[in-house]
N, C-alpha and C positions, 0 to 999 in steps of 0.2 A: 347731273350736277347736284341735284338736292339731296341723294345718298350722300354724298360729303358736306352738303351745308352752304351750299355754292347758290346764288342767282343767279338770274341773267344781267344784274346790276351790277353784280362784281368785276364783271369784265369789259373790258374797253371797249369801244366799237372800231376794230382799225378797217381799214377798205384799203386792199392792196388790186393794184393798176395789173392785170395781164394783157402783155399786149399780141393783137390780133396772130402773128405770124406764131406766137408760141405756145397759143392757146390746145391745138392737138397733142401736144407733149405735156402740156399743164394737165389734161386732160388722163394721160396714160399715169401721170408721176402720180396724182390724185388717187386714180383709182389701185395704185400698186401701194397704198398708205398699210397696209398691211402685210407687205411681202417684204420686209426687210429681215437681212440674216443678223445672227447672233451669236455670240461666240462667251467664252469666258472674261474676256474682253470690254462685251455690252457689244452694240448695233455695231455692223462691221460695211454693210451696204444694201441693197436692193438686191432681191432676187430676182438677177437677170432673167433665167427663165421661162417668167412668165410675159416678160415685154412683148414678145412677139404674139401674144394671145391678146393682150390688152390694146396693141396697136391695130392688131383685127375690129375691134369691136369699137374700135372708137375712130374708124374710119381713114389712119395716116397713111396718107400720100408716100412722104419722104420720110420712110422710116431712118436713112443713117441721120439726117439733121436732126431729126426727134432723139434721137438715143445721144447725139451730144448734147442737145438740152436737156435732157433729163439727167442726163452724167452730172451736167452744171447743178441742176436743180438738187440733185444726191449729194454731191460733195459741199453744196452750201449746206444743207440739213446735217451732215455730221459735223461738221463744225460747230453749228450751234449741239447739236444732242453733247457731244464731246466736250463745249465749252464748262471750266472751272470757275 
């Protein structure tokens, strides 16, 4: 932050609620915060690929319910990265 000029004062303090049953897909979406594809476009979605490596290591049970929450959790983040 301070390379650009930024505090810790500048920004807000929000506290967002995950709740308990979605927290292992929270868990995978988090750690995939760098696997998103790109195209000429900008941010097109998540590098499926690596789900099933990061669903290993972060212990999910029920991977198909995971990967619809994370679907959810993807398709809300392009919407905002997308928003004009």
């Amino acid at each position: 932050m301070a390379a650009f000029g930024l505090t810790a004062d500048d920004y807000e303090e929000v506290i967002i609620e995950v709740w308990p049953d979605i927290w292992p897909a929270f868990l995978v979406f988090q750690s995939a915060s760098t696997q998103w594809r790109t195209g000429m476009a900008g941010v097109t979605g998540l590098d499926y690929n690596v789900l099933p490596w990061l669903m290993r290591i972060h212990d999910v049970q029920d991977e198909a319910t995971a990967l619809s929450d994370i679907r959810i959790m993807e398709r809300t983040a392009l919407k905002i990265m997308h928003k004009e």
